[in-house]
C-alpha positions, 0 to 999 in steps of 0.5 A: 842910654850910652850915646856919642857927642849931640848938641840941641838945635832947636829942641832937636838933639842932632848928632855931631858926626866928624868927618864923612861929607858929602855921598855919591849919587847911589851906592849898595847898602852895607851888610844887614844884620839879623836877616830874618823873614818876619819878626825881626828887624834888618839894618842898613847902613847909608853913605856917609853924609854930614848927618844920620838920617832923621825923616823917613816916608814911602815915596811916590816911587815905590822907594823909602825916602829919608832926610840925610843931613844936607841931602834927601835919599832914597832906598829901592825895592832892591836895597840900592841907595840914592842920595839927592843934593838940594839948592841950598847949602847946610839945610839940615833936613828934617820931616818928610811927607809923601805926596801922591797927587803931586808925585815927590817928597814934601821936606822941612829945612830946619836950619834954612827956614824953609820948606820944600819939594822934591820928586824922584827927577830930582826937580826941587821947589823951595818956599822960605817962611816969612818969619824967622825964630826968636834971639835963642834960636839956632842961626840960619846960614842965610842970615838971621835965625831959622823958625826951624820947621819940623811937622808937615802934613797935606790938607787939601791943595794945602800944606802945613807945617810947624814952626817949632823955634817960631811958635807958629804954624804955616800953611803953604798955598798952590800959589806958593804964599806962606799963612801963618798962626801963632801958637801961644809963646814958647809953645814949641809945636813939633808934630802934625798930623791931620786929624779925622775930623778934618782939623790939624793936630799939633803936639806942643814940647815946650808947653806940654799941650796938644793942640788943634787947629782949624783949616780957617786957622782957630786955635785950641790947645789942650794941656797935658802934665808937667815935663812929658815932652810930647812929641809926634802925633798920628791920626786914625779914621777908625776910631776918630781919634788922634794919638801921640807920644810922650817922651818924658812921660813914658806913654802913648796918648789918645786925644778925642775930636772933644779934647778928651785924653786918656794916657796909656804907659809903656815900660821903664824909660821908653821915651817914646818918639815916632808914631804911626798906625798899623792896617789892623787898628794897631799902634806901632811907635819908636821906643827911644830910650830901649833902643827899640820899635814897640807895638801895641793895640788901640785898648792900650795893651802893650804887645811886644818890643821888637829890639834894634840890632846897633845899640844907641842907635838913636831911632827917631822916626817910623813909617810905613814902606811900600812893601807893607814893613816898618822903616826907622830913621837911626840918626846915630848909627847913619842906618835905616832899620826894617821890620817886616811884623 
């Protein structure tokens, strides 16, 4: 896969776009490609910024919300974009998670140590996690390194996050206190995901493991083979399990609520990345190295491949919109990618 400059942060390859700071308050998209009704998947490009887009989620507006560099935007119902500013400079926005109680985006600020909230007022909350990454993690503006926060999931009036360059998970509580746990030394937990047995579920990258975590805070960690590099995770009430993706092992996993895993592989040099579930019981996830959205079922029988119209698009997460299609952050083409199954 043919892709322009990157450099690794924290785990993360990030794009080094040249040029293009900073974006108005709200603009039109540009041109979709490949307009279809169903089956086939549009494009939209964004306003420049210093980065792509790297997070995506419905929001409490009835928009999809992305993470866009320095910035937070989102995209109506009519394809008009807004972009939202932050208090603090270089924040490298990563995760987004939607909460609808509180009504906003919950967001990780991977370069700034932090973890945030936002709502559609553009009103934002920012709570700094007390420890900071080790001497290889990347350099946080403010001073010292960033634990570079990545995973958020909600639990309760809790939120969780992990530390992916600190080894740790957080929980952040309604008093705006941060708790947190370590995971074992240079595990690299990255995704998170809120299992259906009431536990929290993590993938490992560096220890190729995926772990549990009790709310009390009682760790687990199940390994998985050598290099696979897993990635996100996503949990489904209806078959109790929990599923997640290996990006150099080129397949979809399934962990049991007991630690059970059962592998299913995909094509060729998938590298698969983001993950959701679909309202039938069906897989949906980012199939990174084809440059394409895959699909499959719990049994593990691999469907369809649904290609991305820009070629090295970079595609790294996926989520379900409001209007019931597929949204996919394309960090290297700065574009959002839409699939109406």
């Amino acid at each position: 896969m043919k892709l322009r400059k990157y450099v690794m942060f924290g785990g993360v390859l990030m794009s080094l776009l040249m040029g293009g700071f900073g974006a108005a308050s709200a603009s039109s998209h540009h041109a979709l490609k490949n307009s279809c009704s169903t089956g086939c998947v549009k494009e939209y490009r964004l306003p420049p910024a210093d980065d792509g887009p790297f997070g995506v989620t419905a929001g409490p507006d009835g928009r999809v919300w992305f993470s866009h560099g320095s910035t937070i935007g989102s995209i109506t119902a009519s394809r008009r974009v807004r972009i939202y500013s932050l208090p603090t400079t270089g924040p490298s926005v990563g995760w987004l998670t939607l909460d609808r109680k509180r009504h906003g985006v919950w967001f990780a600020e991977r370069a700034t140590n932090k973890i945030g909230f936002i709502k559609p007022n553009n009103s934002v909350n920012e709570y700094t996690i007390p420890s900071m990454g080790g001497a290889n993690c990347p350099a946080n503006p403010a001073g010292g390194t960033s634990s570079v926060p990545h995973g958020i999931v909600l639990k309760g009036r809790y939120v969780w996050f992990t530390e992916q360059c600190g080894d740790k998970i957080g929980r952040l509580g309604p008093d705006g206190k941060i708790r947190e746990y370590p995971t074992s030394t240079g595990a690299g937990p990255q995704g998170l995901a809120l299992g259906p047995d009431g536990n929290l579920w993590f993938t490992e990258r560096y220890a190729n493991a995926v772990g549990k975590i009790t709310p009390s805070g009682k760790l687990t960690e199940y390994p998985l083979a050598a290099g696979v590099a897993p990635q996100r995770i996503v949990g489904d009430r209806r078959d109790g399990d929990v599923w997640f993706t290996e990006l150099h092992g080129d397949a979809i996993g399934r962990i049991t609520p007991s630690g059970h895993i059962k592998l299913f592989p995909l094509p060729a040099g998938a590298e698969p990345v983001g993950i959701t579930v679909g309202r039938k019981g069906d897989i949906w996830f980012v199939d990174f190295g084809n440059n394409a959205i895959g699909h499959m079922t719990m049994s593990g029988r691999f469907l369809k491949e649904y290609p991305l119209p820009f070629p090295s698009s970079f595609a790294l997460q996926i989520a379900w919109g409001p209007d019931h299609t597929l949204w996919v952050s394309q960090n290297a083409t700065n574009s959002l990618a839409r699939l109406k199954p």
